[in-house]
C-alpha positions in Angstrom: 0.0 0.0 0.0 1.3 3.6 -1.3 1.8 5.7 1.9 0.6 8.9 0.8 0.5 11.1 3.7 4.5 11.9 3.6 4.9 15.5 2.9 4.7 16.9 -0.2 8.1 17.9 -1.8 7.5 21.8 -1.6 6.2 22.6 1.7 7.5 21.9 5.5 8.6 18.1 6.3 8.6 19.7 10.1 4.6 19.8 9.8 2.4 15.9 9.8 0.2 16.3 7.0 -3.6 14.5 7.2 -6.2 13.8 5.1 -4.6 13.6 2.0 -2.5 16.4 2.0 -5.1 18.6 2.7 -4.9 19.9 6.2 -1.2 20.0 8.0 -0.6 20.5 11.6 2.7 21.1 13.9 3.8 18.0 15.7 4.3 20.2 19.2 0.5 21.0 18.7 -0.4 17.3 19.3 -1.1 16.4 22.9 -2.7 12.7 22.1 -3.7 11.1 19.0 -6.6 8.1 19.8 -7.0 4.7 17.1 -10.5 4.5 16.2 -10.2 1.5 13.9 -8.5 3.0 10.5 -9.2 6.1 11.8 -7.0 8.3 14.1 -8.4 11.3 15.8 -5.9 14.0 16.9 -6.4 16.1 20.4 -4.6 19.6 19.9 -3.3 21.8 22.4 -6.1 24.2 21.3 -8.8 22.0 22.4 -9.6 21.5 18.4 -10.1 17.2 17.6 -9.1 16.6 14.0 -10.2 13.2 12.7 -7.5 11.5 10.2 -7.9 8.7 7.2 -5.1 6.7 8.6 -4.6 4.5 11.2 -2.8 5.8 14.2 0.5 3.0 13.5 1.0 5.2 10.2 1.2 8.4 12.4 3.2 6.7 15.2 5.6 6.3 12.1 6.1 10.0 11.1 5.7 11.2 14.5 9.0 9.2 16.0 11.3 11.6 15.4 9.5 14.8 15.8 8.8 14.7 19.5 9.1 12.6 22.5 5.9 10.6 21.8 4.9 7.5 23.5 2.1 4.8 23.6 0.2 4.7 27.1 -2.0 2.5 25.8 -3.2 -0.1 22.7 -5.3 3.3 21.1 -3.5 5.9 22.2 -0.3 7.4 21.7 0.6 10.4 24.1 2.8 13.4 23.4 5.4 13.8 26.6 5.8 17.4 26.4 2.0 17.4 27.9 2.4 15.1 30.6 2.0 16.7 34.2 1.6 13.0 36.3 0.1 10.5 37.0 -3.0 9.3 39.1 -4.2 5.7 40.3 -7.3 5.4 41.4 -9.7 2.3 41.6 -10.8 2.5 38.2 -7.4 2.3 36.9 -4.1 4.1 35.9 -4.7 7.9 34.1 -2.1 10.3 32.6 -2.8 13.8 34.1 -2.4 16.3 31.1 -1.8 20.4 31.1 -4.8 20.6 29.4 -6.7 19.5 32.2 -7.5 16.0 30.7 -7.1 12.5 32.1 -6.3 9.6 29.7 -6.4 6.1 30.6 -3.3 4.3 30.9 -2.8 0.6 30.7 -1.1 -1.2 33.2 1.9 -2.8 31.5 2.2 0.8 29.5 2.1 2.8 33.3 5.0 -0.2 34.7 7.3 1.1 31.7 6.5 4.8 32.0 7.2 4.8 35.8 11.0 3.4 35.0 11.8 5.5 32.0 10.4 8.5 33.8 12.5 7.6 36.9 15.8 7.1 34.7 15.0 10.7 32.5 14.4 12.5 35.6 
């Protein structure tokens, strides 16, 4: 399959690029991106929710080396820079996010975090 969401040749390969090169974003925008089957919607900084034609392992992709982004669980993939802590409670493991939102965290993903966390800070 023909990945054709890579960046066309005259314009900025700093920004990700959705929906058929028709709408392009800045990766620092990005505070979560969640999988909804071959869909993948994106969570800006702005509050704005942009929903893409690609699945969210095509993203994960492109997004690996522009920015400290992580998966925290199977659907979602989580944007470091936005991370403020983290919360247990009994309904399970959440990120706490500058934007005021909580997003579930699964349990294997929250044993990893807590040790790469501890060795970065």
């Amino acid at each position: 399959m023909k990945n054709s969401i890579i960046s066309p040749k005259n314009c900025n390969p700093e920004m990700l690029w959705l929906n058929h090169r028709k709408k392009s974003i800045r990766p620092e925008d990005v505070v979560y991106l969640k999988s909804y089957d071959n869909y993948t919607k994106f969570h800006l900084n702005s509050g704005q929710v942009i929903l893409a034609s690609y699945t969210m392992k095509t993203f994960e992709q492109q997004l690996s080396n522009k920015g400290d982004f992580t998966r925290i669980h199977r659907g979602t993939l989580l944007n470091l820079k936005y991370l403020t802590g983290f919360e247990k409670t009994i309904e399970g493991h959440f990120a706490c996010l500058s934007t005021g939102e909580k997003i579930d965290v699964s349990r294997r993903k929250m044993r990893i975090l807590d040790m790469n966390l501890e060795i970065r800070y």
